[in-house]
N, C-alpha and C positions, 0 to 999 in steps of 0.2 A: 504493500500500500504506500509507502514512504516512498521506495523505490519512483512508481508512479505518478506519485505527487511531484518528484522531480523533475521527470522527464515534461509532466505537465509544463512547469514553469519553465522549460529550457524555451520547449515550443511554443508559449506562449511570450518569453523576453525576445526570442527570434521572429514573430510576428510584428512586435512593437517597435522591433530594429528596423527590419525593412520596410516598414510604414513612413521611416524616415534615414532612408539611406545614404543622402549625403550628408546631414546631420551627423551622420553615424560614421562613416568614410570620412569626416574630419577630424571627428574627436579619437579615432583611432589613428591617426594621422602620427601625435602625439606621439604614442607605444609607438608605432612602427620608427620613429623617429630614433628614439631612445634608444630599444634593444638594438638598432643596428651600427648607433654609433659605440654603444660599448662592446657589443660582439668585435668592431673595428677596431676601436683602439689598442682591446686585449690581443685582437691578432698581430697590431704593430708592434706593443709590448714584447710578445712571444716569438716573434720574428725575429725583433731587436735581441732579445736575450738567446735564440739558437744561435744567431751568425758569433756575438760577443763570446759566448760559453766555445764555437768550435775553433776561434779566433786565438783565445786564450788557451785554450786546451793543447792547440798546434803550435804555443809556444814551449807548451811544459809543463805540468804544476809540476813536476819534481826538478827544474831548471830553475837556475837563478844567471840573470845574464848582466852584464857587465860592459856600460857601453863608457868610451871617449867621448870628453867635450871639447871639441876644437874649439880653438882659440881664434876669437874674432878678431884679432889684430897681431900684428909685429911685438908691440910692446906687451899686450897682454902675452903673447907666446913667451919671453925674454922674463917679463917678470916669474911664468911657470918654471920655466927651465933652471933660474935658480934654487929651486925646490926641489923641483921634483922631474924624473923624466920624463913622463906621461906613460902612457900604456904600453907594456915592452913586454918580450920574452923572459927575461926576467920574472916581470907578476907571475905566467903561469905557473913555471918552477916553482916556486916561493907557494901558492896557492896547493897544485900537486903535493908539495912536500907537508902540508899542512893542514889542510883540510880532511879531516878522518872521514866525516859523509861522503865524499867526491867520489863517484863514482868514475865517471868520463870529463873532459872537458876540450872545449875547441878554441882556438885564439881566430880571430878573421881579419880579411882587409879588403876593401872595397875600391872599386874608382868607376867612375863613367866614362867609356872608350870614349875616343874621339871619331873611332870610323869600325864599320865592323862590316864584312861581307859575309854570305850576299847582304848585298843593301834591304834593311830592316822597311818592312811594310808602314810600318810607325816608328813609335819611340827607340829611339837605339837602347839594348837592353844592358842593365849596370854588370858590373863583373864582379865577382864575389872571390876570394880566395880563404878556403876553409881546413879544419883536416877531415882524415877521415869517416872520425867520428863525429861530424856536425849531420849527419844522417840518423845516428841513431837519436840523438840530443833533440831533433826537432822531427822526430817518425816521417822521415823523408821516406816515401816512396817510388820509387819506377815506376811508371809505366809502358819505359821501352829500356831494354839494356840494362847497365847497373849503375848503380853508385862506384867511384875511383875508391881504391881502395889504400892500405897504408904503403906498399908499398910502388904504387903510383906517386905516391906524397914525397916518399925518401928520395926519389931520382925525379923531380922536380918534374914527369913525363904531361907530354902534350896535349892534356884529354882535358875534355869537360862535361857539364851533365848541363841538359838546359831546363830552363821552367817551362810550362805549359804552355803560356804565354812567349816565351821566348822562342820555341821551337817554333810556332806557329810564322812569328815575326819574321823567322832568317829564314824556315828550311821549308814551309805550307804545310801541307796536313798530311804528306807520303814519311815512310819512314826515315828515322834523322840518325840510328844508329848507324855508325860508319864512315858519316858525310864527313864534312871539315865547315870550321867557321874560321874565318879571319879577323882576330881581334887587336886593333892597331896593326904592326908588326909582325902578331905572333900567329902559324894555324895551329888549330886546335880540334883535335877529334873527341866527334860528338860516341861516349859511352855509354848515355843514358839520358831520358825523359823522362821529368816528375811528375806525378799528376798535378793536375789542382790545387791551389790550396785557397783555402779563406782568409783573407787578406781584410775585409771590415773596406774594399775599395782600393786603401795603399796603406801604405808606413812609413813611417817617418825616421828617415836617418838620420844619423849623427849631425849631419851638416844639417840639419834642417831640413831635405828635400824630399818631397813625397815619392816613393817608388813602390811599384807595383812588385810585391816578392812572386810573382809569376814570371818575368818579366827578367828573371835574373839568367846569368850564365856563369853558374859555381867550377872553380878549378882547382885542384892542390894547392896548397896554402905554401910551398913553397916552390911549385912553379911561379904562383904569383908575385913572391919576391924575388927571384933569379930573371921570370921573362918579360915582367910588366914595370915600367914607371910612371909615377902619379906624380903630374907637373904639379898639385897643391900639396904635396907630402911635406914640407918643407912645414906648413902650417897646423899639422896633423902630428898624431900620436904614432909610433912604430905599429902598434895595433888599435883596429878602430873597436873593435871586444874583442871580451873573451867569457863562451857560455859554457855554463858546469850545469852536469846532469847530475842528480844528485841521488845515492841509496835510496832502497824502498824502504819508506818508515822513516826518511830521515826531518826535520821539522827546517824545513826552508826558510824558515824566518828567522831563526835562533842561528841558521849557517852562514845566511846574507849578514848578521848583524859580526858574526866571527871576519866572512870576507871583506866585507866594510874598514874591520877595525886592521887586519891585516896590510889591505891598501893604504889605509891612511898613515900606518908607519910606514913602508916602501917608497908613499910620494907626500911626507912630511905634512901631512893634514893639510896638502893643497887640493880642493873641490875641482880636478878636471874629471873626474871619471862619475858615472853614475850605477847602483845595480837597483836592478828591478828583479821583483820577485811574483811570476805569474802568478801563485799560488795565493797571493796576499791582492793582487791582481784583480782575481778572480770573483776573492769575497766582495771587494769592492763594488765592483761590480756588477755581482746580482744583489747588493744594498742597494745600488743607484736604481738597476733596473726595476727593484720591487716599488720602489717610490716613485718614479715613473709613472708605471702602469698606475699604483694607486691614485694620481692626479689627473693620471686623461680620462678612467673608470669615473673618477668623480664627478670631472667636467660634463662626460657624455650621458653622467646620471640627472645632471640639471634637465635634460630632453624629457625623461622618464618621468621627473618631479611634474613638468609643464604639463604633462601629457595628463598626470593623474590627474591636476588641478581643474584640465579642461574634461573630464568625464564626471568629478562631481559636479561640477559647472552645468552639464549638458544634463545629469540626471536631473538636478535638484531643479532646471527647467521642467523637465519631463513631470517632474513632479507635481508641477503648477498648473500645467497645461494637462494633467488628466487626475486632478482634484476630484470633480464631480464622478470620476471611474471608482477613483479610490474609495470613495461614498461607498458605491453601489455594492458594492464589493463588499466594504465591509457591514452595510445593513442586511444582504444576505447570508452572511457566517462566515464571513473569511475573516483572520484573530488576524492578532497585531504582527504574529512571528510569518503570515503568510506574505503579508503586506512587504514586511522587512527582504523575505527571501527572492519576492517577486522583483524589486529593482537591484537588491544584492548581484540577480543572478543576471540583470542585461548588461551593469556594469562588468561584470566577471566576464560576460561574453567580449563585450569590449573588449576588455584588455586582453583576452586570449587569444583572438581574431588579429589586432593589434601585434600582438606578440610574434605572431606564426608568421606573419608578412615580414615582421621586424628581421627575423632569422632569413629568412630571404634575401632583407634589404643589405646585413650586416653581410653574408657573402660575399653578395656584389661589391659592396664598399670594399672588402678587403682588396679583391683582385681589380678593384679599383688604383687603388693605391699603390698596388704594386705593379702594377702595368705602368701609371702614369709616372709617379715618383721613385720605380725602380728600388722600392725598399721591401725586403722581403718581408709577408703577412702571413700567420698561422693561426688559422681557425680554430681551435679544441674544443673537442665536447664539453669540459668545463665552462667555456667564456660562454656557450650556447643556453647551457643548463641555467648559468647563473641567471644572463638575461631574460632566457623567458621565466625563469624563476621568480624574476622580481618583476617584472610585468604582470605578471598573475597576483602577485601581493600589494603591488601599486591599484589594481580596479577592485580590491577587497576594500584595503584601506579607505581610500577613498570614495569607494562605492556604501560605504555603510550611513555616515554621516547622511544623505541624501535618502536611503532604505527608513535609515529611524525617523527622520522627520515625516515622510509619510506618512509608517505607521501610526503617528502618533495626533494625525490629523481627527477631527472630530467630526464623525461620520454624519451625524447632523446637519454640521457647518458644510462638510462637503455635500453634501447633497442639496444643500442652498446656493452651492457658488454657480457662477458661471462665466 
């Protein structure tokens, strides 16, 4: 019987709806508005926080890295130098003999060729000089060929491994194991392709300048010093870092603050060097991103608030506009709780009707947004749930105030109005 008395009231708030169905197409307007800008937001959120989470992760959490601060001037380079030497072969030693966590570690040097063949489709790609081990330190992988190995490194040998992005650049999309690239002066045979990696766009080197880590062409760390020279070396560190992969279990933060204090004796508590520690990074950073998301969910819950505001608005119309109904109603035996559940349930419809669009709408908007502004969006069943979650609780809410004032009309007085 209860059961029925429901359904009664479904079919009869759905009669009163479509009696007034742009009425009704407006004030759900509202809900659709709301669920789809928070389904959006949280998918920018979620987007934001996979690229950042596989961004960091591809630096390390068990790495702590170590970069050079080049010297923005002649005198500032003059004043470091009577300090301290800057970033040398030296630190590694000193680090290696010292560091009990250390599992691996890489020293590196960079420069931007001046000319590279075949002539690059774009950017000319930067030149990385590593050892062997900066493969396993940052999960480099192949996808063509291999990684140079250590003793490639010892005999300074001719090879390189290119990024994705770089392969693309010099050699097209045929295979590149085998070819040769001309970098300045020097050829170079191509050993291996990386794949992919998630770069957040580019990175930012030492110098300041954004480069694309796809986009690299890594070679023995001591070819690089035996076959390449860096016309700005002069203004630069012997090494532009140096990254350490660290034991499993070992506390990154506790080991940066050991490296920290180590360098600072070596270069006399002069500030050229910096280390960053992904793992401290990382937390960082999903603090940022959870704050974040909680301010754009906020922002996109003001839609949800408007939307509710305008369904008690449109009931408690409704309300006014079929008085002498409510009368009738209630001088034939319908009690106060019927009264209540009868507009209870056309607001509820609202906002479910409302809602289901909304999820629709919030879709769209995501691969909106990521089509247009190119930022990656994730949907989840969670942002979905929540939204229509609270859509549903927003035409309760607000749907009640409007239900009570009905009921609480005087069946009398309704039946005199008009």
């Amino acid at each position: 019987m209860t059961v029925a008395r429901y359904f009664t009231d479904v079919g009869l708030a759905a009669q009163n709806l479509r009696a007034q169905k742009t009425r009704t197409l407006l004030t759900a307007l509202g809900i659709v508005f709301g669920v789809g800008s928070v389904i959006g937001m949280l998918a920018i959120g979620a987007g934001a926080r996979e690229e950042s989470l596989r961004f960091i992760e591809q630096l390390g959490v068990r790495n702590v890295l170590i970069e050079s601060r080049p010297a923005t001037s002649a005198e500032e380079l003059q004043q470091r130098r009577r300090s301290s030497p800057g970033l040398t072969e030296r630190d590694v030693r000193v680090l290696q003999a010292n560091i009990d966590a250390l599992e691996t570690l890489s020293a590196r040097r960079g420069l931007h060729p001046a000319r590279v063949l075949p002539k690059p489709a774009r950017e000319i790609p930067a030149l990385l000089g590593v050892r062997a081990s900066y493969a396993a330190i940052h999960s480099l992988r192949p996808i063509e060929g291999e990684f140079f190995g250590e003793r490639d490194d010892a005999a300074s040998s001719p090879v390189c491994v290119l990024g994705q992005s770089a392969k693309v650049n010099l050699l097209g999309y045929g295979a590149a194991v085998g070819q040769f690239v001309k970098v300045n002066d020097t050829w170079l045979q191509v050993v291996g392709v990386l794949g992919e990696r998630a770069a957040g766009g580019s990175q930012t080197t030492p110098g300041g300048q954004l480069e694309d880590v796809n986009n690299r062409i890594l070679i023995p760390l001591n070819a690089f010093q035996y076959r390449f020279w860096d016309n700005s070396s002069f203004m630069k560190d012997e090494l532009d870092g140096i990254d350490l992969r660290l034991k499993a279990g070992a506390d990154s933060v506790e080991t940066a603050k050991v490296v920290t204090a180590i360098l600072n004796g070596t270069h006399h508590n002069t500030q050229d060097f910096t280390v960053t520690i992904p793992a401290a990074l990382l937390a960082q950073q999903q603090r940022t991103q959870t704050i974040f998301t909680y301010v754009m969910v906020a922002i996109a819950a003001i839609s949800l608030l408007v939307g509710g505001i305008g369904i008690m608005n449109i009931v408690l119309a409704t309300v006014l506009e079929r008085t002498r109904e409510i009368g009738v109603r209630r001088a034939t035996g319908a009690r106060r709780n019927d009264i209540v559940r009868q507009f209870l349930t056309e607001s509820v419809m609202i906002s479910v009707a409302g809602g289901l669009m909304g999820i629709g709408f919030g879709f769209f908007l995501s691969w909106l947004i990521a089509r247009a502004a190119e930022w990656k969006t994730i949907v989840t069943p969670s942002s979905v749930i929540i939204a229509f979650g609270v859509s549903v609780m927003v035409g309760v809410v607000f749907g009640i105030y409007p239900a009570m004032k009905a009921a609480r009309i005087d069946p009398i007085e309704a039946l005199r109005y008009e």
